[in-house]
N, C-alpha and C positions, 0 to 999 in steps of 0.2 A: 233561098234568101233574096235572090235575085227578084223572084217572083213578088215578095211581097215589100220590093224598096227597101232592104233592109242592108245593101249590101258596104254603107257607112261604116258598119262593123271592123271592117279592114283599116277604114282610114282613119278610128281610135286607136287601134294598137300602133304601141309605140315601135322601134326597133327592139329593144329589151324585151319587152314584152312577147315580142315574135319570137324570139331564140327559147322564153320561156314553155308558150303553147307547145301544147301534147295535141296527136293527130284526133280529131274526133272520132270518136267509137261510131259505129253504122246504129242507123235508124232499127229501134227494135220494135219488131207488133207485140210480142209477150207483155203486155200489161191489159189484157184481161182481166186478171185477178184483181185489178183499181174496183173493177164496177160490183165486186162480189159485196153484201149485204154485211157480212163481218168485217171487212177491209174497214167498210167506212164507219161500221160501229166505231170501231180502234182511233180512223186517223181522221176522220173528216169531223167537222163542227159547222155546225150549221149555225148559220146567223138568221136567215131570218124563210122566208117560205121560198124566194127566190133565188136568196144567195146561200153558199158554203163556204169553209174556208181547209185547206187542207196544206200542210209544208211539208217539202221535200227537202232533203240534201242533194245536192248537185254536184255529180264527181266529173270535175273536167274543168271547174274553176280560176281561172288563172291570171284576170287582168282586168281593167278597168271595162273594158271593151266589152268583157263576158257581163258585165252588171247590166249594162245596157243595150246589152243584145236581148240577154233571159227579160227586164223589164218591156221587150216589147212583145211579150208573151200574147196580149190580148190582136196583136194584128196576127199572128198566125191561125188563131183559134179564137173564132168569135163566140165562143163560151165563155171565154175568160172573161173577168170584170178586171180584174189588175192584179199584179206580178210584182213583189218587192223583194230584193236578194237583201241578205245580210252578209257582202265580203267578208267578214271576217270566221264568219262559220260555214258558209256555203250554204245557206239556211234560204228558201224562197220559200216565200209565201204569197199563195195563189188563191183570188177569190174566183169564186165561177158558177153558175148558173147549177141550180138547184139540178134542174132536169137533164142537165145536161151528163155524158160519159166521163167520169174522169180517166179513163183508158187513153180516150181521143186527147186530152190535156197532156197525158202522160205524151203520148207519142208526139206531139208537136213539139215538146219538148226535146226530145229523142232525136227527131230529124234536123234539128240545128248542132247535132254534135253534144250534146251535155246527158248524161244517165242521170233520171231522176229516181231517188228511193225516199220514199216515203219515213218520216218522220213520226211518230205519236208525241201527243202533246201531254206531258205527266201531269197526276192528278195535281203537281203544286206549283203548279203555271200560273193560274189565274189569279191563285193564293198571292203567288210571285209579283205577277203587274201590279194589283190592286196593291200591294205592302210599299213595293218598289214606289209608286205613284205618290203615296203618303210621304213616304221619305224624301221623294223629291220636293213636295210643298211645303214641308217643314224646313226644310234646308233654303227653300228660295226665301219664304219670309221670316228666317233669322237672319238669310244675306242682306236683303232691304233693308232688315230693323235696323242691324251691326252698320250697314252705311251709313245711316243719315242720323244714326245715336253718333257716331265718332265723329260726323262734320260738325254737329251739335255739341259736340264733349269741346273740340278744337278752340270752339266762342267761350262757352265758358272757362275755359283752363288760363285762355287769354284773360279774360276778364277778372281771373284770379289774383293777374299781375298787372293788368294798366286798368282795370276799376272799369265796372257796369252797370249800369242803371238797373236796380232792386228789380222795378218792371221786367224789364229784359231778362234781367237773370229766371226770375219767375216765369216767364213764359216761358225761356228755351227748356227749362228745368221739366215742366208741366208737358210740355211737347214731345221729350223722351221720354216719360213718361208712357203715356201714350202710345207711342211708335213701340218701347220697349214691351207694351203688354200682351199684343201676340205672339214675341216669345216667349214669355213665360206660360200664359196660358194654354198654347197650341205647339210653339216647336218643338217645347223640353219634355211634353207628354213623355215621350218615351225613358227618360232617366225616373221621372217620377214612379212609372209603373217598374221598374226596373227594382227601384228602394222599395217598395213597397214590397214585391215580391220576395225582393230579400228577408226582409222584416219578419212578414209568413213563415220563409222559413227557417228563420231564427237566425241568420246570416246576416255581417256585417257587408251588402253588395258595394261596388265602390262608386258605385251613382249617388250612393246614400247623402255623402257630405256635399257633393257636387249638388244633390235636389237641394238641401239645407240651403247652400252656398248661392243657389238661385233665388230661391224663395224671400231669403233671410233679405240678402243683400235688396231686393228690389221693394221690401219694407221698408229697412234702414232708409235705400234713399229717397222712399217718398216723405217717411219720418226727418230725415235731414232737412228737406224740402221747406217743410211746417217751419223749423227752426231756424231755418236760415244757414247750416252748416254748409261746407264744400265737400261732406260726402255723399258723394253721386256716382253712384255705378252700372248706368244702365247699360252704357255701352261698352262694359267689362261683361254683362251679362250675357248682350245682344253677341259677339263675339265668342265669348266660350260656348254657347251655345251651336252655334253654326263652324267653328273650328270642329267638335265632337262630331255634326250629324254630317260634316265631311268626311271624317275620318269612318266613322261606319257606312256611309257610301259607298268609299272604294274598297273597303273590303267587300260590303254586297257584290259589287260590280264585278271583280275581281273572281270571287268564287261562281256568279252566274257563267262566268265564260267559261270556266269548266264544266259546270252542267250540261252546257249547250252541246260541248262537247261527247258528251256523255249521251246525248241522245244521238251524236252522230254515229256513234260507235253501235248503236246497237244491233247493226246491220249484219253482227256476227253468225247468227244462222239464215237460210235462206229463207225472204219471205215467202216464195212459190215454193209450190211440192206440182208433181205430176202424177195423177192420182189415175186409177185404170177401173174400170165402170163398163160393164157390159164387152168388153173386150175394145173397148176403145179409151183414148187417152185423154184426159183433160189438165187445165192447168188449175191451181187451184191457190185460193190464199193459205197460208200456214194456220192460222188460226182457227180456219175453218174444219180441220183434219179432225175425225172422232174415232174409237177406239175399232177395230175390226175394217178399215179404208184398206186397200192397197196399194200402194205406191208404188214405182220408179225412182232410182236412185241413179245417176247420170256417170260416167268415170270421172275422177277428180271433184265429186260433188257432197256435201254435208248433207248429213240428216238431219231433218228438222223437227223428228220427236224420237220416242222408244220407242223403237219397232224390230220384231222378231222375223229373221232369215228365212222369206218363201224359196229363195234360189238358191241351190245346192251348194256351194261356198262361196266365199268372198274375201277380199283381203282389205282390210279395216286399219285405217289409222285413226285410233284413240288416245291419242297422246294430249290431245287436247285437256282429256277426261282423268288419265293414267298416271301421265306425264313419260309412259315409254315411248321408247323412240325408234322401236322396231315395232312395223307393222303386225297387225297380229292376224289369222286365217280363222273368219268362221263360217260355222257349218249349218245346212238347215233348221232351222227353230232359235236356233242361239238370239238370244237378246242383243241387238244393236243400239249403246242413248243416242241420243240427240247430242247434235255435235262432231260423230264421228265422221271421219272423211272415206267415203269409198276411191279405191287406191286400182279397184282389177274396171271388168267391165261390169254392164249394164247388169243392177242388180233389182230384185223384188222384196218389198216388206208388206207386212202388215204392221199396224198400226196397232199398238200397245196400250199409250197412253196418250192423250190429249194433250201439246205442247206447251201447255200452260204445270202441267203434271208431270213433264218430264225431271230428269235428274239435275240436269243441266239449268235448270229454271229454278230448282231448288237449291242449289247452291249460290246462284245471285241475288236469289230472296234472303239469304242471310247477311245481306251486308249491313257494315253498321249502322250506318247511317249513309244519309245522302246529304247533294250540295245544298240543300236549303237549308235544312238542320244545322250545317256546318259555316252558314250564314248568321247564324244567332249564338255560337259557342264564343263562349268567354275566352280568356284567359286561361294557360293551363296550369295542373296542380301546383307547383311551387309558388310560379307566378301569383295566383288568385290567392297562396297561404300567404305572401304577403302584402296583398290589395287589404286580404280582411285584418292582417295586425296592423296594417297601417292606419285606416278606415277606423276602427275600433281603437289604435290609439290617439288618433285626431278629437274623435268625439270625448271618448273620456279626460281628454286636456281640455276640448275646448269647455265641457263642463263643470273643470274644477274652475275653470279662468273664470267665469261666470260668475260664479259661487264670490271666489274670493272678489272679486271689483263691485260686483252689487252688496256685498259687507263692507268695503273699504271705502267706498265711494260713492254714488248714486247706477239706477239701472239703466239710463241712459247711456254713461260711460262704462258699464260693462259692458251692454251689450256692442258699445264702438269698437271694444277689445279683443270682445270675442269674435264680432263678426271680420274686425284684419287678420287676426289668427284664422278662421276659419279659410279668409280668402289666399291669403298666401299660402298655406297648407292645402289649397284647393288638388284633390288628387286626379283634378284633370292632366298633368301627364301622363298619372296610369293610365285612365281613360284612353288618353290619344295613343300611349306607347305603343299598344300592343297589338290595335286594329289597323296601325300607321306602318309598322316594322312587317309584321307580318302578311299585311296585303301587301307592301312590296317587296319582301318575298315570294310571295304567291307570283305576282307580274312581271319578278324578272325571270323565276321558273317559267310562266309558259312561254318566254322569249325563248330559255332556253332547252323548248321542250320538254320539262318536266313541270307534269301538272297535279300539284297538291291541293286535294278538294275539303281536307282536314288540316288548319294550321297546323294548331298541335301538334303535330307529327313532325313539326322538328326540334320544339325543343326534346320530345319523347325519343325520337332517333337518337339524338346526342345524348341521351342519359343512358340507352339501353345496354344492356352487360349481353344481350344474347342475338346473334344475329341467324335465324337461317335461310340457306338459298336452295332452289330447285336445280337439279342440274342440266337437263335436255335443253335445249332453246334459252335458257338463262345462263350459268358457265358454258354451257357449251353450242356450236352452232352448228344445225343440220346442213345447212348452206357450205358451211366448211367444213364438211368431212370429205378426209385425202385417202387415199390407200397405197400401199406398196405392192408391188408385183414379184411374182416368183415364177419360173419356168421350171416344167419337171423335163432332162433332158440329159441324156447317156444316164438313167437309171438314180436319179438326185434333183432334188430340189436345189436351184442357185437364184440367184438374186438375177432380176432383169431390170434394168436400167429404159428400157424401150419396148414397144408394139409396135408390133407389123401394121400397117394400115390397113391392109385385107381382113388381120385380127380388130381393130378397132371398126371396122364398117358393119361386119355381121355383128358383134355388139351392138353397137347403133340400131341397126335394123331390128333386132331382136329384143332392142330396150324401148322401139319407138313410139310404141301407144301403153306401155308401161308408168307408172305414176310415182312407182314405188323412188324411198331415196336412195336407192343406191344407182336406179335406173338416172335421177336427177344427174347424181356426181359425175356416172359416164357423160352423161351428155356433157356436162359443164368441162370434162377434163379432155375429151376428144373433138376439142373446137375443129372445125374447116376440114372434116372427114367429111367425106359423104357415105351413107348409108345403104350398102350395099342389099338391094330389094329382092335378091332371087330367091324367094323362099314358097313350098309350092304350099306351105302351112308352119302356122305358127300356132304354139299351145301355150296359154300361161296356167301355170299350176300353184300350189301352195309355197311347196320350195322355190322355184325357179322355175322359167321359162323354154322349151326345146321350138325347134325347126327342123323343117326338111327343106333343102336345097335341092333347084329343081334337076342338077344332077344326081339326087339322089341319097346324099350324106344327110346325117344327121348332127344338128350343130346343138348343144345343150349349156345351160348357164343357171348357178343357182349352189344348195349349199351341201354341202359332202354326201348327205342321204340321196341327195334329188339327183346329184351323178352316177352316182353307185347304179341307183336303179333302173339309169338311163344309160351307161357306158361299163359293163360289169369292168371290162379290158382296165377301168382306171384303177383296181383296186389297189395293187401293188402301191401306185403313187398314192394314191388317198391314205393310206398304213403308214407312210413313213412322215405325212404333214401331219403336224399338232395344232389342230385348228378351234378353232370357236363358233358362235354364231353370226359373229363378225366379217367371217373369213367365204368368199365366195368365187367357186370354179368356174373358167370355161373350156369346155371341149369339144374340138373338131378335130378330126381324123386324129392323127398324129398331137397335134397341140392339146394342151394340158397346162392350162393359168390358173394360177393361185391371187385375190385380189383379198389382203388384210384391208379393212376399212377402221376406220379409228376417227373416233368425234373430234371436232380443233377446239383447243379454249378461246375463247373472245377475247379479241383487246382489252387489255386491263383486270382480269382474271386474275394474277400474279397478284397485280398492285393491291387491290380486292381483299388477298388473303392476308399482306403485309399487312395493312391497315387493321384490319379488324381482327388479326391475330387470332387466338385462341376460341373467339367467340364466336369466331363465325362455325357453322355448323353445313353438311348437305343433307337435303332431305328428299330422295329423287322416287319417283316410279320407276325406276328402269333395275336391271338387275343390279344384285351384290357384287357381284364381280366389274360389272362398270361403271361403278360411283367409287368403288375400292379405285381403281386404274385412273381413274380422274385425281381423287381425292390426294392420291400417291406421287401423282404429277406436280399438284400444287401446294403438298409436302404440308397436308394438312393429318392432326394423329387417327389413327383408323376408329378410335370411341367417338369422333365425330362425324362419320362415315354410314349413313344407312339407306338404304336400297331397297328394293320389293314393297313400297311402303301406299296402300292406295290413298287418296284424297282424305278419308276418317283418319287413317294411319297418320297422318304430314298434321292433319288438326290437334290430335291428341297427343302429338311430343311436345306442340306448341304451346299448347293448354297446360299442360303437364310441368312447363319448365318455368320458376316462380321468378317474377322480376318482371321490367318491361321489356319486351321478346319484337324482336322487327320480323316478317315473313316476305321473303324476297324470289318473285316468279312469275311465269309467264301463260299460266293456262289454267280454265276452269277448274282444273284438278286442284287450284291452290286456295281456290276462292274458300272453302272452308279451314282453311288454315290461314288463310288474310282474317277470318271472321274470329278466329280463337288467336291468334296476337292483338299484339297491343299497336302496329303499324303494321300495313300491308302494303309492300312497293310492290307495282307490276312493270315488270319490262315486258313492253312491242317487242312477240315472237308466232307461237301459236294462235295468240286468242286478244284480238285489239279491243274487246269486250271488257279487259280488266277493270277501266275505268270507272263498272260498274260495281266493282266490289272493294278496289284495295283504295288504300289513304292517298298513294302516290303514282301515279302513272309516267312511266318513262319513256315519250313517243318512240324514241328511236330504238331503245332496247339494249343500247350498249352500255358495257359496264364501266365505262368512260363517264357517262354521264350519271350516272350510279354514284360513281365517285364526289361527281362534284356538288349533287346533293347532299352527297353524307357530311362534306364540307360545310356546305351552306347552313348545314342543319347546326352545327359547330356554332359557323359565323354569325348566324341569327340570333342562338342565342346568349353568345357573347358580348355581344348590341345590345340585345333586351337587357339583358343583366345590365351592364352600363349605362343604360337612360334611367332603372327602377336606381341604381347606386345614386347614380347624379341629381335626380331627383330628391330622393329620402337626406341625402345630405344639404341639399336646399333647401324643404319645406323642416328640418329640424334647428338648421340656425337662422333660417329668419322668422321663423314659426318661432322659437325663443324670444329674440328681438320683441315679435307682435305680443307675447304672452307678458312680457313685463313692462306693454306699455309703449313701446318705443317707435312703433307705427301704427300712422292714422291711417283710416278706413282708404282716404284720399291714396295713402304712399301706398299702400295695399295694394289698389287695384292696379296701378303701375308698372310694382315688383310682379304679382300673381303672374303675368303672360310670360315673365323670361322662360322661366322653367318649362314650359308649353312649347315655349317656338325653340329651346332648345334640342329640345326631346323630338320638333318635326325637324328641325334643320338634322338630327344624326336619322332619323328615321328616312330622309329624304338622298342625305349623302351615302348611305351605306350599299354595299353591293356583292348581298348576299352568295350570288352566283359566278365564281370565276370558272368557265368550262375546262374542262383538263387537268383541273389542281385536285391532289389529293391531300388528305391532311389525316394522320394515325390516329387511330382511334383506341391507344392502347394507355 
């Protein structure tokens, strides 16, 4: 940094911001695979013969300092054309010379401390801008209009009451006019095609009355105009117009930031694989992998497709895929998906299926829908049954209204009548209620890490009768699993209170390059031991692991089979323990430990079960006997209790059970049971990829914050429901009032905004998200 002037760096950050940076990760060469031909099909976009454009996620982001350090991208690397971060998502985007490596971009990157990964830009990006772009210009020139219509309303209103010169009147009239007709013609486009569509399909949409109410009204007042009347509503129009294409703004806005999100997640398998070619090794992109490859598989490393077992066994965590939580042992040939974690050593596959083909790729492929789609969703079912009775009975009053004042009186003064009823009846606070409450919903969830990319999903939360959860990494946490100790000693198993640290070293040393979680727990439970190294060999096996110390002993650890057939001498004490698969021995010489291992519930587990009472259900991959032992814990009945169940199994209870059903979990195994509910929450445990499948994503994972969505979900629509009450009882007694007369077009446009800005003022005060509140859901 020194090198290249760059070292200002330092004297942006603040002090806070010091305490917050994380050390920089070392410079990596591994970005080879940038330059490989499929990489760039995937991520790179070419602009023009000389330039490209490719975005990365940048993990190490953390201050102002980092914006401006990654933007001086182009002095490290004279390839580059320009470097733009998005703070808020970690999103850069880099242009850079056609011809040039993006490996070498990669690595420049690399050597200021920040990991770059690569991003793909989804097919509905572009779609995105260009929609997003339009939205913006129809909002800016209803903003302009609605100004300079209401400085213009201001004159005339005055004029109403200390008297204007006809001229004047007429030009300022004439003037909004004018100003007012890009909104109608250009910004309201989209309510008009909205009613339209409705109309198609035979549906009362609730743009409908709102297009009428635009249309109608800016006739009227160019007809009022000719006549000389003071109804004039341009800048009622200019205004309702631009309030709405605000309100669906921040909802766009709102749900793009989940998206963005979603593409940061997808990092969930690895983009390299290490592929072996002539007895040498290369690196390769994931994408590129075809059926019959062979690959390397690294200790502690995921698979990146379906590949079957070249190397004699291996010990495989699928939990991801299963949802169990005990490693499983396979054997030559055995099918390995995508996704699983190698847990022993350096293992060999072949390559099954193409990673686009995998299992794992087919269960994300069925998610519902995505955040674009969830950019354009309405209102949900109750709500929209009563948009369309309301919608449908506006028009058929303002219809009879019409009828009867052009019988009773001339079509002039009907249509004055009809069109103040229409205005005050205006169902622009549906309109605004529900993309105004629910994006901020949406915006105080991702404050408070939870990010809903499906509004709906809370009023449907709050209705549902059937809740169920996964148990591994969702109720329960790998990270906090304890165990208790037993010594076998004068001929009996007693309870032991403590370890020798001689005993806890040769564990350690014996656990050292072990991956597995029970090896994790030791580490975590035998802090500030050191690791006792004399061992002249280590073996790690299916059951458990043995040693030879270089005196000579043999130290072994692992589970009732794997001692027996390494220490016959234990058998006596192995006969008299009643153990499970739970339960794991160590022995050396004389010593003989018994360690029960037992999953912890998470924080708020309990509360969890109170709340949601009877309805909550578990649906786990792991054994019967350890969803029984959980489920027993949290004194839930054992018919809601089921185990052994693979990912089809967890879809098809889901499917199966009628009403609206929430699916609450943490790992690809759920993704087709997010896809057969009616809401799918994901809590951050195994697989931060959920985002691509479920309704609701829980950054954190905890069931704490679980909680206070399911609240939120309450509070939101206890809010909705009160702005749609408030409303319908406003537009029915002053819609009365307008029906028989008793306001002109003028009082109309007046009254019509209260209702609007009431419905933003509760939309704006409300505060869907209190963190740590739970509220029953019985």
């Amino acid at each position: 940094m020194q090198e290249c002037d760059l070292e200002k760096f330092y004297q942006l950050r603040s002090e806070e911001e010091k305490k917050l940076a994380r050390p920089p990760k070392e410079g990596s060469t591994a970005f080879s695979y940038f330059d490989d031909p499929t990489f760039h099909d995937a991520f790179v976009r070419v602009i023009s013969a000389d330039l490209s454009e490719v975005s990365f996620f940048i993990e190490g982001v953390h201050c102002t300092a980092c914006i401006w350090l990654l933007e001086k991208l182009p002095i490290l690397n004279s390839a580059v054309h320009s470097a733009r971060l998005n703070y808020s998502t970690s999103k850069l985007t880099v242009q850079f010379k056609t011809s040039a490596k993006l490996s070498e971009v990669a690595q420049a990157i690399s050597s200021i401390g920040y990991t770059p990964r690569a991003l793909e830009e989804n097919a509905f990006e572009e779609e995105y801008r260009k929609e997003s772009l339009q939205l913006l210009y129809r909002l800016g020139v209803a903003g302009v209009s609605a100004g300079n219509c209401m400085m213009i309303a201001v004159s005339l209103y005055e004029g109403s009451f200390s008297g204007i010169e006809s001229r004047f009147k007429l030009f300022f009239i004439g003037l909004s006019a004018v100003i007012c007709l890009p909104v109608l013609l250009y910004s309201a486009q989209p309510f008009y095609r909205a009613a339209i569509q409705g109309l198609r399909a035979k549906r009362a949409h609730v743009d409908l009355p709102i297009s009428i109410g635009i249309i109608g009204g800016y006739l009227l007042s160019c007809l009022s105009a000719f006549r000389g009347s003071d109804a004039i509503y341009f800048d009622s129009i200019a205004i309702l117009v631009f309030l709405m294409l605000a309100a669906r703004s921040i909802q766009r806005y709102s749900l793009k930031k989940i998206s963005d999100l979603r593409s940061q997640l997808r990092g969930f398998l690895p983009q390299t694989v290490t592929k072996l070619s002539d007895g040498k090794t290369i690196e390769l992109y994931r994408e590129a992998l075809q059926p019959g490859d062979h690959i390397l598989i690294a200790p502690n490393e995921r698979v990146a497709c379906d590949a079957s077992l070249v190397s004699q066994e291996a010990t495989i965590d699928k939990s991801v895929l299963t949802g169990e939580s005990r490693p499983i042992d396979a054997h030559r040939g055995e099918l390995i998906y995508a996704g699983s974690k190698n847990l022993g050593g350096e293992i060999e596959l072949v390559v099954e299926r193409a990673p686009k083909d995998s299992r794992i790729h087919s269960y994300f492929s069925a998610s519902k829908q995505s955040a674009f789609s969830s950019v354009t969703t309405g209102p949900s079912k109750s709500i929209e049954l009563i948009a369309q009775w309301f919608v449908t009975t506006v028009l058929l009053v303002a219809s009879v209204t019409f009828l009867y004042w052009t019988l009773t009186t001339d079509l002039f003064t009907a249509a004055e009548v009809t069109l103040s009823f229409l205005i005050v009846t205006c169902p622009c606070a549906l309109g605004l209620a529900t993309p105004l409450l629910l994006s901020k919903a949406v915006v105080d969830g991702i404050q408070s890490g939870v990010f809903v990319s499906e509004p709906n999903s809370f009023e449907l939360t709050a209705r549902a009768k059937h809740f169920f959860i996964d148990k591994t990494g969702t109720l329960t946490s790998a990270e906090g699993r304890t165990f208790s100790t037993r010594r076998w000693k004068d001929g009996s198993w007693r309870d032991c209170s403590d370890i020798r640290e001689d005993e806890r070293s040769i564990i350690l040393a014996l656990e050292e390059r072990n991956f597995h979680p029970i090896a994790d727990t030791f580490r975590r439970s035998f802090t500030n031991t050191p690791s006792k190294r004399e061992f002249s060999t280590i073996k790690t096996e299916r059951l458990g692991i043995s040693g030879t110390l270089f005196d000579g002993t043999e130290v072994v650890i692992g589970h009732h089979s794997f001692i027996l057939d390494h220490s016959p001498t234990s058998q006596e004490a192995l006969s008299q323990y009643s153990s499970d698969y739970g339960t794991v021995f160590f022995c050396h010489k004389n010593t003989l430990l018994a360690f029960n291992f037992k999953e912890q519930l998470k924080d708020g587990a309990i509360q969890l079960v109170q709340s949601l009472g009877e309805k909550l259900s578990i649906l786990s991959g792991d054994d019967e006997a350890a969803v029984k032992s959980i489920g027993g814990e949290l004194g839930l009945p054992e018919n809601h209790l089921r185990g052994d169940l693979s990912p089809e199994d967890k879809s098809n209870e889901v499917a199966s059970t009628p009403g609206i059903t929430v699916m609450i979990g943490d790992g690809a195994n759920d993704a087709p049971a997010f896809h057969a509910a009616t809401v799918g929450i994901g809590l951050r445990g195994g697989a931060e990829q959920l985002l691509s499948v479920a309704d609701v994503y829980i950054k954190s994972g905890e069931l704490t914050d679980l909680l206070s969505f399911l609240s939120a979900s309450k509070r939101t629509v206890f809010v909705l429901r009160s702005s749609y009450a408030f409303s319908l009882f406003y537009n029915v007694a002053i819609g009365t009032i307008a029906v028989c007369g008793g306001i002109t077009p003028l009082l109309a446009a007046i009254l019509m905004p209260i209702s609007s800005f009431t419905v933003i003022g509760i939309a704006a005060g409300s505060r869907p998200f209190t963190r740590r509140e739970t509220t029953s859901f019985e």
